[in-house]
Steps between C-alpha positions, in 0.01 A plus 500: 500500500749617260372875502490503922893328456593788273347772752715352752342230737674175503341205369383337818271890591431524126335130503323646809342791385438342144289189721285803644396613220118384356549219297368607228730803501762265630538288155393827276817562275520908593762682396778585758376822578134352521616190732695746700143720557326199582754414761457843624222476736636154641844692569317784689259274723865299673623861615380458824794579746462781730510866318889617490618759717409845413840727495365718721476245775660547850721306657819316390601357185779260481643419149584143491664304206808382291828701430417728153134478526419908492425504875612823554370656182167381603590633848559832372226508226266457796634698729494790247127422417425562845690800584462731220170372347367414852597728725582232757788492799753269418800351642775222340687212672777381277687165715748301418410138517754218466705763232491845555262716331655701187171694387643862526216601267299477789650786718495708206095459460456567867696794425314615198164417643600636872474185657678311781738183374654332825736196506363361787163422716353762731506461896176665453195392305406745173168704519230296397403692203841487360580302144820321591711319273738234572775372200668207562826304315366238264515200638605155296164314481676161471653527843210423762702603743533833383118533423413401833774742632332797323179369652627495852638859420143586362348412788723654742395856335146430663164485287559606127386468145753228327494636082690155318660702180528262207670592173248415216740479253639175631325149380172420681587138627854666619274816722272272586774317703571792663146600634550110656808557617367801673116376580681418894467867566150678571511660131258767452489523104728486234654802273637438206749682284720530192170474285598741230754218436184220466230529254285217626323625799285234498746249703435733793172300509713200576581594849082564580449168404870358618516693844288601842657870442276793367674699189594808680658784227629524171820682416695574179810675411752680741306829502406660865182557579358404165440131316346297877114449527306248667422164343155440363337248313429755224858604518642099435239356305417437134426821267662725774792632291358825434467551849835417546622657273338857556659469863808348428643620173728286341444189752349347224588351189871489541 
């Protein structure tokens, strides 16, 4: 119990996981690192969600989530990804919601990587093969009335991919609360940020057990296209540091 607490899941998960265990592994006085390897295999078998969305995937991708969260870093880290490592048509929506959207960083990508940033919705639907990217004001996740505004807006834009950006960094019981608050709109996965600033990766396993949303990506630092990768059990789960690590430098151990 106290080993899974200190790799990040809260007490009510870690009791979970510790209860699967066999019992005579269960009561066996491991060290941390052992009890964490044990718990291991019981961690892996609960990531069941649907696999995350590649980012090479067509269609549209709406970046959903509170003011400050790294939407448009993640935005940008993707959209980069796909351009230059991908070789993929691309084009940018950046709206204003119920504030008006400040992220000049993103016409200065779309100039960099030659692609399209408009401020406002086609008449005419994009080609079908195009990656399009919509970044939206953050929206205060303790008004409902807001949330359901941005989902009304959502779903005016016609069929899309809805990417909830959460900032890791924050306390788990506090983003948890805000994967509720949001949980009203057809979320497709969550992405989570800022984890160069949060050593214990481990709480991401929180929000498999805690939520009906499949981790989506990773993302770390400010750097474009670099420090974003897709969430895997290998990539969240005990031992994995190295991994880590090796992709994202200095992530770790802070």
């Amino acid at each position: 119990m106290d080993a899974l607490q200190s790799f990040g899941l809260l007490p009510v998960h870690a009791q979970y996981v510790a209860d699967q265990l066999p019992g005579s592994q269960r009561h066996a006085r491991e060290t941390d690192a052992e009890a964490l390897a044990l718990a291991t295999d019981v961690l892996r078998s609960h990531w069941n969600h649907p696999a995350p969305i590649s980012t090479a995937a067509a269609g549209t991708h709406v970046f959903i989530g509170g003011p400050g969260v790294g939407k448009t870093t993640c935005l940008c880290k993707w959209l980069a990804q796909a351009v230059l490592l991908g070789g993929h048509a691309a084009r940018v929506w950046r709206l204003d919601g119920r504030t008006a959207n400040m992220a000049e960083a993103l016409n200065l990508y779309g100039e960099v990587l030659g692609v399209p940033v408009e401020r406002s919705w086609p008449k005419a639907p994009a080609p079908a093969e195009e990656l399009q990217f919509v970044d939206l004001p953050g929206v205060n996740w303790r008004d409902s009335g807001a949330v359901r505004e941005l989902g009304e807006r959502v779903s005016a834009a016609g069929p899309a991919q809805l990417h909830l950006v959460l900032n890791a960094a924050y306390e788990t019981r506090l983003l948890l609360a805000q994967a509720e608050a949001f949980a009203e709109l057809p979320v497709t996965d969550l992405l989570f940020t800022h984890l160069d600033e949060e050593p214990r990766w481990g709480k991401l396993w929180n929000f498999v057990f805690g939520t009906n949303c499949a981790l989506g990506h990773l993302s770390a630092g400010q750097s474009v296209p670099g420090e974003f990768l897709r969430a895997t059990p290998e990539n969240i789960s005990p031992g994995s540091n190295q991994v880590i690590a090796s992709v994202y430098g200095s992530a770790r151990g802070r």
